[in-house]
N, C-alpha and C positions, 0 to 999 in steps of 0.2 A: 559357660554356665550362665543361667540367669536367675537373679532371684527372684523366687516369689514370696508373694503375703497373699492372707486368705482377709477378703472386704466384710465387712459392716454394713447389709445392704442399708438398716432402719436408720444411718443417720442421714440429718439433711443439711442445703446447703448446695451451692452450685459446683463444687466438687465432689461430693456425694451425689448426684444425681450424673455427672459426668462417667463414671462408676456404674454406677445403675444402668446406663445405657449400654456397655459394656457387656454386661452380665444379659442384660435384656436382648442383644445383638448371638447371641450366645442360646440361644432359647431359654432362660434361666430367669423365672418370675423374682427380681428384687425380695418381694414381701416374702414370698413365700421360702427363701435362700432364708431370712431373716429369722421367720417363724421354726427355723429346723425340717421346714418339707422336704427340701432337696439338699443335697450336702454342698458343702461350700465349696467355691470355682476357683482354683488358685490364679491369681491374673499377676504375673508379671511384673518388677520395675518398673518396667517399659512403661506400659499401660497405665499403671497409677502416676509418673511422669508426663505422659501425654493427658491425662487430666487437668493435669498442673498449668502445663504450657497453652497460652494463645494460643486460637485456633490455627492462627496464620502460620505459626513455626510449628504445629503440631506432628509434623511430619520434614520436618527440616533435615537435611544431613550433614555433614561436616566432610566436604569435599577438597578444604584446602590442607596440601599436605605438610605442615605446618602447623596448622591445627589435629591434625590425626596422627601426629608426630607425638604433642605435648598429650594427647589423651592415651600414647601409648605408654611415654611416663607418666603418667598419676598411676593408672593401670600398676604397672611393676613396682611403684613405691606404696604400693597397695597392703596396709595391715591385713594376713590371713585371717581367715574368717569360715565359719562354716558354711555359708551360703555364697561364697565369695571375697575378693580382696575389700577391702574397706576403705578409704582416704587415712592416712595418716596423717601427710606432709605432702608440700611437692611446690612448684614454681606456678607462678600465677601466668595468666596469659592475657597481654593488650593487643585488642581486635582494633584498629586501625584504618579510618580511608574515611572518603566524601560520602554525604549521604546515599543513600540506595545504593551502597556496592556490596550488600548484603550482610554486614557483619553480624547483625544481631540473628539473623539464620542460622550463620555458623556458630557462633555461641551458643543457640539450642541443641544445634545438632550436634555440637560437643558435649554437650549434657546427655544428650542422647547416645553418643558412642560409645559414653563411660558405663551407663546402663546395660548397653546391648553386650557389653564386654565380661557383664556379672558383678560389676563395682557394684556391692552395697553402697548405695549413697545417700544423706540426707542433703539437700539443698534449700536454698534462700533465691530469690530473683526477683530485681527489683529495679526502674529508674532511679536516677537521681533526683530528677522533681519528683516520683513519689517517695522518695527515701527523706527528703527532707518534710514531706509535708507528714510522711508517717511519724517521724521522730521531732517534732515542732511540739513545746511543750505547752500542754493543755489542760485544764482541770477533766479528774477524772480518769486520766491515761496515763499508766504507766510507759514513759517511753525508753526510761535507762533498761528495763526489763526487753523491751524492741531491740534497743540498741545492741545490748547484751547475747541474744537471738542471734541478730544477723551477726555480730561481730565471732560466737561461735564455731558455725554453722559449717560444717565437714567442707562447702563448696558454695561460693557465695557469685551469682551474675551481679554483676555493678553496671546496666546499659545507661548508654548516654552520660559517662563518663565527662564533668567539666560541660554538659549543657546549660545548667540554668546556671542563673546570676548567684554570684559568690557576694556573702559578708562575711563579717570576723567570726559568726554562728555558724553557718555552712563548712567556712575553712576549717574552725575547731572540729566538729562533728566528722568531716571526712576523713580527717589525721586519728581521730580515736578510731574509727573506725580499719582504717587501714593500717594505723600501727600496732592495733591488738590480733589483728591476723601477720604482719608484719612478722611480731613477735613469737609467734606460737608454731610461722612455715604455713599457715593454711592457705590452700588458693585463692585467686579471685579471676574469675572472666569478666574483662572488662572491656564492654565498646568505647568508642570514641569517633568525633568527627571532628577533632582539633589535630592539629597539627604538633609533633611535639613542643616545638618551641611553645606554642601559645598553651598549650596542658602546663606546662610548668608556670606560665606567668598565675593560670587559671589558679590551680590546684594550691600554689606557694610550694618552697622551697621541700619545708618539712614533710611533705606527701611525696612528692617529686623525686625528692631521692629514695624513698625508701621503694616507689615504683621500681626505682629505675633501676635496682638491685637484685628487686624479687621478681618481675615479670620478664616473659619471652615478648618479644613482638611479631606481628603480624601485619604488613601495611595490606588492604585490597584497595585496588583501582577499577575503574573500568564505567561507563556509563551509568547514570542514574537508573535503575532497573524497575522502579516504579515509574517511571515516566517511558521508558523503552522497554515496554511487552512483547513477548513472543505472539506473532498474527496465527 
């Protein structure tokens, strides 16, 4: 089964317009979907997901069987639902190896399997340089309210897991973060191009183990894939 939702063509924004094209690919005038001309186009999980995501993983799949292992448990610890299972709970999963051996592909593409599967799912996805620069406190911006968001959030990507420079601010912020989904069983996909030993030194203790508890792992190896194209 897969869920659908029926779009909003009149709002804007470069997800709404990603939407639009959709519907437009479709022979389906936006405006006129909007105005009540034409009745509304059920479009898929899927689809409002592949909005979401970079172009580049827009079509990503989750080929490591490993990863299609851990999306077949989220899957079956799946709260029923009318439109399908929903995230309840489930074990988080660390996407592991050298740069360019694909991880954060499969990450999408585990997003994407959980969809294609009928998982009702809300999601969050985010670096960790922009997770710290979104949540860096500034006049005008609620950021406990951010925090609060992604720390909810049915299923949360964590890329680039331990890349940018750590202070006593970064290390507090990850541990709330990671120990209120800790607390509650909700997942996290998380890349990495650290090696564990040095994630733990990264990360500190307090994050480190509660990782190390709640997440599967997954090492990928194999050549830089950006640097070695298929001719």
């Amino acid at each position: 089964m897969t869920a659908t939702l029926t779009r909003e063509p009149q709002q804007v924004g470069p997800i709404a317009a990603r939407l639009n094209g959709i519907l437009a690919r479709r022979g389906i005038d936006p405006a006129a979907a909007a105005a009540g001309e034409s009745p509304a186009e059920p479009v898929t999980a899927l689809e409002l997901a592949d909005a979401r995501i970079p172009a580049r993983y827009r079509r990503a799949l989750a080929g490591h069987p490993q990863i299609t292992a851990w999306a077949d448990e989220i899957t079956r610890a799946g709260r029923p639902g009318p439109g399908g299972p929903g995230i309840a709970e489930g074990p988080s999963l660390l996407i592991a190896g050298p740069t360019g051996t694909g991880k954060t592909y499969q990450a999408y593409g585990a997003i994407r399997t959980l969809l294609a599967r009928g998982v009702r799912l809300r999601w969050e996805a985010t670096t960790t340089a922009d997770l710290r620069a979104r949540l860096r406190p500034r006049a005008g911006h609620d950021t406990e309210r951010d925090l609060k968001t992604l720390a909810r959030s049915p299923l949360l990507l964590l890329d680039d897991l331990g890349a940018a420079k750590t202070s006593e601010w970064t290390e507090e912020l990850t541990y709330r973060l990671v120990n209120h989904r800790y607390e509650l069983m909700l997942p996290i996909l998380m890349t990495t191009n650290l090696p564990m030993e040095q994630l733990r030194v990264t990360l500190g203790d307090r994050v480190a183990s509660r990782l190390a508890e709640m997440t599967e792992r997954v090492i990928l190896d194999g050549p830089n894939r950006r640097r070695h194209r298929p001719t």
